[in-house]
C-alpha positions as CSV (number, residue, x, y, z in Angstrom):
1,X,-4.3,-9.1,0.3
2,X,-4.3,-8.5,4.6
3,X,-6.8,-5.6,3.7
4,X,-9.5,-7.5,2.0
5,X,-12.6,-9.2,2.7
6,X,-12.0,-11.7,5.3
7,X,-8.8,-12.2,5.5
8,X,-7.3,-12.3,9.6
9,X,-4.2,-14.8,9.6
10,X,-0.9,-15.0,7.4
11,X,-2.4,-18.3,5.9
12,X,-5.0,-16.7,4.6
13,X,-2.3,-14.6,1.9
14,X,0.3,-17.6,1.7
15,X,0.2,-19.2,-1.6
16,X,1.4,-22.4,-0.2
17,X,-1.4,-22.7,2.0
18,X,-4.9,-24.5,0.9
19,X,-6.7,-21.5,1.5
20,X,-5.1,-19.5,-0.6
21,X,-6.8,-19.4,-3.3
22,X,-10.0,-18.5,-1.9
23,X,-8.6,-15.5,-0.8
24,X,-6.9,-14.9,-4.2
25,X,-10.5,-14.8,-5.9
26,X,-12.0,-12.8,-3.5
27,X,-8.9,-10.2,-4.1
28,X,-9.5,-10.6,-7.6
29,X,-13.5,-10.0,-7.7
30,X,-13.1,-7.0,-5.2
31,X,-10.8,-5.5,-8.3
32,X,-13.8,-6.1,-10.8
33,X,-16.0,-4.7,-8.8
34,X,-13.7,-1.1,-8.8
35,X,-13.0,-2.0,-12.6
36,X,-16.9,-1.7,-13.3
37,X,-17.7,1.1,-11.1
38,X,-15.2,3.3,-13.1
39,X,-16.7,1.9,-16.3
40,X,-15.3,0.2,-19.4
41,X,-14.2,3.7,-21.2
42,X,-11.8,4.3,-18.4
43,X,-7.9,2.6,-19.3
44,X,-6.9,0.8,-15.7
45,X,-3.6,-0.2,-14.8
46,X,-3.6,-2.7,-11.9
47,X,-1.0,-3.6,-10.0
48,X,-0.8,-6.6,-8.5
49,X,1.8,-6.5,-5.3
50,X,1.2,-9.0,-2.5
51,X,3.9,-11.3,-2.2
52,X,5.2,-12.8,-5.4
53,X,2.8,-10.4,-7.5
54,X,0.8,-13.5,-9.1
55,X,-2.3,-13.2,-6.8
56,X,-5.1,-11.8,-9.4
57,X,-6.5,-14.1,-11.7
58,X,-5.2,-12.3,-15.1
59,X,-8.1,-14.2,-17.2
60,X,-10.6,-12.5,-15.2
61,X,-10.0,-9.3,-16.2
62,X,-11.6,-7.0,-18.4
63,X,-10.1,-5.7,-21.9
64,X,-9.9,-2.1,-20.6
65,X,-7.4,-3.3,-17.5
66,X,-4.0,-3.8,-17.8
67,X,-2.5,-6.0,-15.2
68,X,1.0,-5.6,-13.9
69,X,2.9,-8.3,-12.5
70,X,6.3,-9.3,-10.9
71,X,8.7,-7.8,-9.4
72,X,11.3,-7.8,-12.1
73,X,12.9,-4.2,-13.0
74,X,11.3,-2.8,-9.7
75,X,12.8,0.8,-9.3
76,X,11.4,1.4,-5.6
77,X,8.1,2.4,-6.6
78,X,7.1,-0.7,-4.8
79,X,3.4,-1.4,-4.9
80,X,3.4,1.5,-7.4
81,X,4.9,0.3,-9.9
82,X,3.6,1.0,-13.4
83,X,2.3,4.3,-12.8
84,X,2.9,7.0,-15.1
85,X,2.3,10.9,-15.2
86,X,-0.6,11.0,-17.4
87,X,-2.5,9.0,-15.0
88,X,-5.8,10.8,-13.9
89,X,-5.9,9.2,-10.2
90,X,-4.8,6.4,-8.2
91,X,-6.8,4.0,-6.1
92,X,-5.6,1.8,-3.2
93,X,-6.7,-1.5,-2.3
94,X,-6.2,-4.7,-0.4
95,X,-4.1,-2.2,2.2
96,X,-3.3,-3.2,5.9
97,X,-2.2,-1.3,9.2
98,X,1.6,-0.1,9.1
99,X,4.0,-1.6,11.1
100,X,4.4,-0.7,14.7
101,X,0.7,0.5,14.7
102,X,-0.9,-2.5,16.7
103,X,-3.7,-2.0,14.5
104,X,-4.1,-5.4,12.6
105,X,-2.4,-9.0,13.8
106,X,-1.0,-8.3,10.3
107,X,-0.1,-5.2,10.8
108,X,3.7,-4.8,8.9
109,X,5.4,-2.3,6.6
110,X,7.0,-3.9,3.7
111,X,8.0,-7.2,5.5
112,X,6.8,-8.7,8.9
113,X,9.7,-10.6,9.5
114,X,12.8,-8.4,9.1
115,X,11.3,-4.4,9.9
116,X,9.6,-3.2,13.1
117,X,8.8,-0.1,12.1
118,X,9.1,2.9,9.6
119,X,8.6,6.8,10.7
120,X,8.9,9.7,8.0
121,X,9.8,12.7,9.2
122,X,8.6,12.0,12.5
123,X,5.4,10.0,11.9
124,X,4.6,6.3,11.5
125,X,4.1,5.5,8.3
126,X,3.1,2.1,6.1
127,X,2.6,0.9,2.6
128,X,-0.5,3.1,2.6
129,X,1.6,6.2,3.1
130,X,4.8,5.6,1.2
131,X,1.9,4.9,-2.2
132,X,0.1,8.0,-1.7
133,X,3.4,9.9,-1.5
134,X,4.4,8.1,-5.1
135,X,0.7,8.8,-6.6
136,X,1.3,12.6,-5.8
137,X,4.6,12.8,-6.6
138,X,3.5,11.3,-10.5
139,X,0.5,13.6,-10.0
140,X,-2.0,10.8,-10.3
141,X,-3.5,11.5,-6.4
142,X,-4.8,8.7,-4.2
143,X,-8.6,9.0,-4.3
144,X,-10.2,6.1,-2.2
145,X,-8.8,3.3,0.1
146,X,-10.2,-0.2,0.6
147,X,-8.2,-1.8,3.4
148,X,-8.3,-1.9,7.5
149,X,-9.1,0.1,9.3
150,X,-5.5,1.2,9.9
151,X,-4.8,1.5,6.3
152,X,-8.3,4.3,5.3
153,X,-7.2,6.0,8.5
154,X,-3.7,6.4,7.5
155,X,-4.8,7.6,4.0
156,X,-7.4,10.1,5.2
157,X,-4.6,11.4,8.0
158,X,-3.0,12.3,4.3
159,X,-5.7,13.9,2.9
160,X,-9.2,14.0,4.5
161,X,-10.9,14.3,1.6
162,X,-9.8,10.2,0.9
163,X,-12.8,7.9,0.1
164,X,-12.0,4.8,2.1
165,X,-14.3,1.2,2.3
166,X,-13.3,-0.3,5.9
167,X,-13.0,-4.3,5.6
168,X,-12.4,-5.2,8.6
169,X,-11.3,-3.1,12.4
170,X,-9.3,-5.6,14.8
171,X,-10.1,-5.7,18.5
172,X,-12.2,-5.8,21.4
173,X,-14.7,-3.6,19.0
174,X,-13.5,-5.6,16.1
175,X,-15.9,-6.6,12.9
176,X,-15.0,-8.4,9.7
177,X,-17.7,-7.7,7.1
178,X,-18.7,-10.3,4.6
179,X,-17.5,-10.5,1.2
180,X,-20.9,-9.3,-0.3
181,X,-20.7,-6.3,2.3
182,X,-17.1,-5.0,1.0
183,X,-18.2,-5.7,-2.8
184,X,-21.7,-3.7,-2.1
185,X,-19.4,-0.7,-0.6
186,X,-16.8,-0.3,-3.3
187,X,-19.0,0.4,-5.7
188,X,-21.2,2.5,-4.2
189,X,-17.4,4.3,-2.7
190,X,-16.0,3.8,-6.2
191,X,-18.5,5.7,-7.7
192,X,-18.4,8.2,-5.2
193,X,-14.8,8.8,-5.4
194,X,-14.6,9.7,-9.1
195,X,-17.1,11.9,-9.1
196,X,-15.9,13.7,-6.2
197,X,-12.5,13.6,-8.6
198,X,-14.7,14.8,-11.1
199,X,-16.1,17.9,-9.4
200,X,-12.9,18.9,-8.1
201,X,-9.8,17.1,-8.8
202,X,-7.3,19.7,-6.7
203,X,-9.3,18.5,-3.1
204,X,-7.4,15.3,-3.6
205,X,-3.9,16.4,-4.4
206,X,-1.0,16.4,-1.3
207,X,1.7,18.7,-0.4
208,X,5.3,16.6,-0.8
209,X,7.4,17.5,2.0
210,X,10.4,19.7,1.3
211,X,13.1,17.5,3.2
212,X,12.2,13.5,3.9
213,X,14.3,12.2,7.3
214,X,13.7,8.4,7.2
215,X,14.1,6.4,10.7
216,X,14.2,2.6,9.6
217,X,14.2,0.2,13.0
218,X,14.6,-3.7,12.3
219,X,14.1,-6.4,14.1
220,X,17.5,-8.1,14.0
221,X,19.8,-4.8,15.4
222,X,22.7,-6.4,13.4
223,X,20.8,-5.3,10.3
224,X,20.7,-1.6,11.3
225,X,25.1,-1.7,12.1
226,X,25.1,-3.5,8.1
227,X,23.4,-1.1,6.4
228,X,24.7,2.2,8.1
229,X,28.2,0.2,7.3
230,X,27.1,-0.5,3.5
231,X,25.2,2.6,2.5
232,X,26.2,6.0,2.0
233,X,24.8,8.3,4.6
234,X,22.8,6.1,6.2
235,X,23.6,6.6,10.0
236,X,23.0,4.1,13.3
237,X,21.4,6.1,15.8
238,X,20.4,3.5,17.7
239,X,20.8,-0.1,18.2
240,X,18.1,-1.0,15.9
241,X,17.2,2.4,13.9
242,X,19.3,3.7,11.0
243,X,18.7,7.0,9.9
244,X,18.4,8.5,6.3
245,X,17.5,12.1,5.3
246,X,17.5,13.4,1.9
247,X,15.4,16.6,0.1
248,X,15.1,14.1,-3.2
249,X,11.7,11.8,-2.8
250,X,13.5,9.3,-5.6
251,X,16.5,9.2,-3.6
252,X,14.4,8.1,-0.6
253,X,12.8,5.8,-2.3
254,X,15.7,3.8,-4.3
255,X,17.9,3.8,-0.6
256,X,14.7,2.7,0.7
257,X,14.3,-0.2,-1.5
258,X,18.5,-0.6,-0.8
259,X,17.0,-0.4,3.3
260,X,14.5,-3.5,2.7
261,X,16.9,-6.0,1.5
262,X,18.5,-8.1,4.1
263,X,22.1,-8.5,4.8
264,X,23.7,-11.8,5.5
């Protein structure tokens, strides 16, 4: 939800907050608007992931959507779960700015609260990254981004050839664009983006990386000495950064989810 229309505080994605659920049916019409630009013949699985995963109105959506919720059974595909091989593409939405970026006053990776920052083999990366790798690793490639500015720039530093709908840049040369503007642009970009899938599906697709050496830095440094304690191969190398490396991208991605849960 920090990546769509309007949205600039953490009380505007809070459920306990009385603004909430204005947000939660802007998120929601943003959704229908990608749902009718790919057309009531395509099957669309949405995944709803912000917070307790309850966000998208369910009785607003179409009969050719299915809507996944919860976090129950989560494997560490994380906002991606529910995707399958046979999927033709993936799209993103509702992304933010990764942590450490500076990019959005909501700018986080996974949680705000407990992680400073997360760098893949050498680069920052955020939630944006981490779902592109999944959606080429199942094949189904990332094909358009709606989200800040942070999160289309990320994408297309992935693959160029990204389609992305900028919400909203922070800053001096900031602009937050209405929710009419954003819903006008994704389907005009929706449209755009599967046909350009359609032309040529291959411009989309990403090279995984052979090796994947995971630097994890949290706030509280007692974190980083618990897990390097509690997980196998998982190494302090500093007083806030553990270090993973691994050549499996599953592996990664189940001690990742092992990374995000905090100690007491």
């Amino acid at each position: 939800m920090e990546g769509i229309a309007q949205t600039r505080r953490w009380s505007d994605v809070d459920d306990n907050t009385r603004g909430y659920k204005r947000f939660a049916g802007i998120q929601t019409k943003e959704i229908l608007e990608i749902a009718s630009s790919l057309g009531t013949n395509s099957h669309i699985t949405v995944r709803d992931s912000h917070g307790n995963a309850t966000n998208i109105i369910p009785e607003m959506m179409p009969e050719n959507v299915k809507l996944v919720r919860k976090w129950a059974g989560e494997t560490g595909l994380n906002m991606m779960s529910g995707i399958e091989d046979h999927f033709d593409f993936s799209i993103l939405h509702g992304y933010h700015a990764a942590g450490g970026s500076g990019l959005s006053p909501m700018a986080h990776t996974y949680s705000s609260s407990n992680f400073k920052e997360l760098r893949l083999n050498g680069k920052l990366i955020g939630e944006v990254g981490f779902s592109t790798l999944i959606a080429g690793f199942f094949h189904a490639p990332v094909i358009y981004v709606i989200g800040d500015r942070g999160a289309v720039s990320e994408a297309q530093s992935i693959n160029k050839n990204i389609v992305g709908t900028v919400t909203k840049k922070f800053g001096e040369d900031g602009f937050m664009r209405t929710q009419k503007e954003v819903r006008k642009m994704i389907a005009r970009h929706a449209t755009t983006a599967s046909a350009k899938f359609n032309n040529n599906p291959k411009q989309f697709n990403i090279k995984m990386p052979r090796n994947f050496d995971l630097h994890f830095s949290y706030i509280d440094p007692a974190q980083a000495e618990l897990h390097a304690r509690q997980i196998h191969g998982v190494n302090k190398i500093s007083d806030d950064t553990v270090e993973y490396q691994t050549a499996d991208f599953m592996d990664l991605l189940r001690t990742l989810r092992e990374l995000k849960r905090k100690i007491k």
